[in-house]
C-alpha atoms as one frame of an Amber mdcrd trajectory, in Angstrom:
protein
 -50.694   6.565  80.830 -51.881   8.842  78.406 -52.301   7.973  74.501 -49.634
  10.050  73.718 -47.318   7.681  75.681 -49.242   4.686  74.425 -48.516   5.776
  71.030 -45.312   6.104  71.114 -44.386   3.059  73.072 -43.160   0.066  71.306
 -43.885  -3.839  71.453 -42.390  -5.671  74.137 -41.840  -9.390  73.170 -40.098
 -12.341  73.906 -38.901 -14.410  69.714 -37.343 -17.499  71.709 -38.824 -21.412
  70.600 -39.579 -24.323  72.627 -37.641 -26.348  70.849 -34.275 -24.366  70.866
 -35.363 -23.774  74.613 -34.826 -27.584  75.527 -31.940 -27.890  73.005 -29.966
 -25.172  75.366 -31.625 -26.700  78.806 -30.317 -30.435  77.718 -26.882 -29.334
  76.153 -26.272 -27.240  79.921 -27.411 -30.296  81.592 -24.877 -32.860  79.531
 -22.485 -30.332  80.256 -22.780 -29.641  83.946 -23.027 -33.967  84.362 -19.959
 -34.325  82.187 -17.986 -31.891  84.158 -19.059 -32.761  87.499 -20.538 -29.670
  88.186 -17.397 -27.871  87.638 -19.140 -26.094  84.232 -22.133 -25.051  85.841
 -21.290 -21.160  85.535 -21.250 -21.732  81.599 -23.800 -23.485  80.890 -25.673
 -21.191  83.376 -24.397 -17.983  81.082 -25.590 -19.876  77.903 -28.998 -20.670
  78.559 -29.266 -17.266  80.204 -27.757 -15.590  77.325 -30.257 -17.434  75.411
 -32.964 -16.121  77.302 -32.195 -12.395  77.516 -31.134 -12.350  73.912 -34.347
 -13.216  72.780 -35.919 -10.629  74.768 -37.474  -7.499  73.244 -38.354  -4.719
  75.434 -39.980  -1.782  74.264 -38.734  -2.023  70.636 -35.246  -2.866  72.026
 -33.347  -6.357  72.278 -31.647  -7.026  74.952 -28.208  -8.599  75.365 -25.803
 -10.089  77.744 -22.273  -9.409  78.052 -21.589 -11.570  80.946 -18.924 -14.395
  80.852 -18.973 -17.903  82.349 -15.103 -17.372  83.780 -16.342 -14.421  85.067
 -19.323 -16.106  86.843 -17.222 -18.938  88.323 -14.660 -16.309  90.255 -18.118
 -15.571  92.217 -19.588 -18.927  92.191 -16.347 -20.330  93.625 -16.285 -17.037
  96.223 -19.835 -17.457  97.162 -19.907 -21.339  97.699 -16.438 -20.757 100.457
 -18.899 -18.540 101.960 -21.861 -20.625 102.029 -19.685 -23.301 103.677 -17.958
 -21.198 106.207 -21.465 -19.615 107.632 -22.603 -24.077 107.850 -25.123 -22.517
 104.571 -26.402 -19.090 105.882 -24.442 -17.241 103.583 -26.487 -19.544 100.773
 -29.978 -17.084 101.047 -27.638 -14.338  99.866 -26.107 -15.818  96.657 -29.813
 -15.983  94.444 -29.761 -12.068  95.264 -25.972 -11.909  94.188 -26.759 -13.693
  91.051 -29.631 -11.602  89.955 -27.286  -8.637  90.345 -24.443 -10.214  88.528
 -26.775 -11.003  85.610 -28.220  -7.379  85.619 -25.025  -5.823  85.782 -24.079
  -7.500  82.244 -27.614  -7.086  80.382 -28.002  -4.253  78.477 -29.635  -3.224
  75.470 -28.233  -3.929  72.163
């Protein structure tokens, strides 16, 4: 890269605490326990949201526009398929998730 491009690039950074870090992680957890699983898909989106929203790259936050109803259409859609393939379908969905997260992060 040359200094020109150095120069002009900006800090990439991530602002997000420990502390508010296991705050989110035990508040998804309660949830998720409380609900029988059924509230996965949000507390998934909130620590996630969490995450990406205290991500900086190149001089720009990030920001995710992804909802947890949203979420659980798939997660409901990928876990039929998961059980009608006996689980083969299952190596597919961590692919499928990381594209349904990209999809709704963008810059802010």
């Amino acid at each position: 890269m040359s200094q020109a491009n150095e120069a002009n690039r900006e800090e990439s950074y991530f602002d997000g605490g420990l502390l508010q870090y296991i705050g989110w992680r035990i508040l998804g957890f309660l949830v998720t326990v409380c609900t029988l699983g059924i509230c996965l898909p949000w507390s998934y989106t909130m620590i996630y949201r969490w995450k990406i929203e205290h991500t900086v790259i190149n001089g720009r936050r990030l920001t995710f526009n992804g909802s947890a109803i949203g979420l659980f259409g798939n997660w409901i859609k990928w876990w039929f398929f998961t059980v009608i393939t006996l689980g083969i379908y299952g190596f597919w969905v961590f692919i499928k998730l990381e594209k349904w997260k990209t999809k709704y992060t963008t810059f802010a």
